[in-house]
C-alpha positions, 0 to 999 in steps of 0.5 A: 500500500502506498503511504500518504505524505503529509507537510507539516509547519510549525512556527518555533521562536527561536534562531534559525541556527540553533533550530538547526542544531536541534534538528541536525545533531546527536544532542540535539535530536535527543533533546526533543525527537528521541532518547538517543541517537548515534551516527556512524562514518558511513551516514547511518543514524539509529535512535533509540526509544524506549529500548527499541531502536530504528537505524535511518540514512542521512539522504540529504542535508543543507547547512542552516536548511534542511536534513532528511532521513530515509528510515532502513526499511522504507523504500526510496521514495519515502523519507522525512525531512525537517526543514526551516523556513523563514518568512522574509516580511516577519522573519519568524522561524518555522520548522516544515516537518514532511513525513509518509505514514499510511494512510489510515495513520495520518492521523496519528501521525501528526498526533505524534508530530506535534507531541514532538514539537511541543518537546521541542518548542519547550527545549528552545524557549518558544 
């Protein structure tokens, strides 16, 4: 079954640069996305949660930007991305979360998203 892709935006008071590092970094991502997460040389991030644990490859990253994973066993076409968008007129910062979920998990989805957000909002003040 095909999965749905769902975009996710949500504004966050804070940098653009500190955003990044919540976004990009084994310290930062254990902050908010998961309970641990380490990198190997070869691009491969696995997180931990609560003893499970998913291995994801780092497709692409944009300095200040974007990141986007693809989980191990998803096909190619599938990943999830954070990215920061700033609004040129205000300035406000917001983090752009695209992810695929099946369709009858959309829901619980961006249940799951804005849980992690609000993790996230509470780490950097905003």
């Amino acid at each position: 079954m095909a999965k749905v892709q769902q975009e996710l935006e949500y504004l966050i008071n804070t940098s653009s640069k500190i955003l990044f590092n919540c976004i990009s970094t084994p310290g930062g991502l254990s902050e908010w996305f998961c309970d641990d997460v380490n990198i190997s040389k070869d691009g491969q991030y696995t997180f931990f949660w609560d003893g499970s644990e998913e291995v994801a490859l780092l497709v692409n990253k944009k300095n200040y930007e974007s990141i986007r994973f693809r989980w191990e066993d998803d096909d190619e076409e599938y990943y999830f991305e954070f990215a920061i968008r700033i609004d040129p007129m205000t300035k406000q910062v917001a983090l752009i979360i695209t992810d695929f979920s099946d369709e009858d998990e959309v829901d619980e989805a961006k249940l799951l998203w804005d849980s992690q957000v609000a993790s996230l909002k509470s780490i950097v003040g905003g």
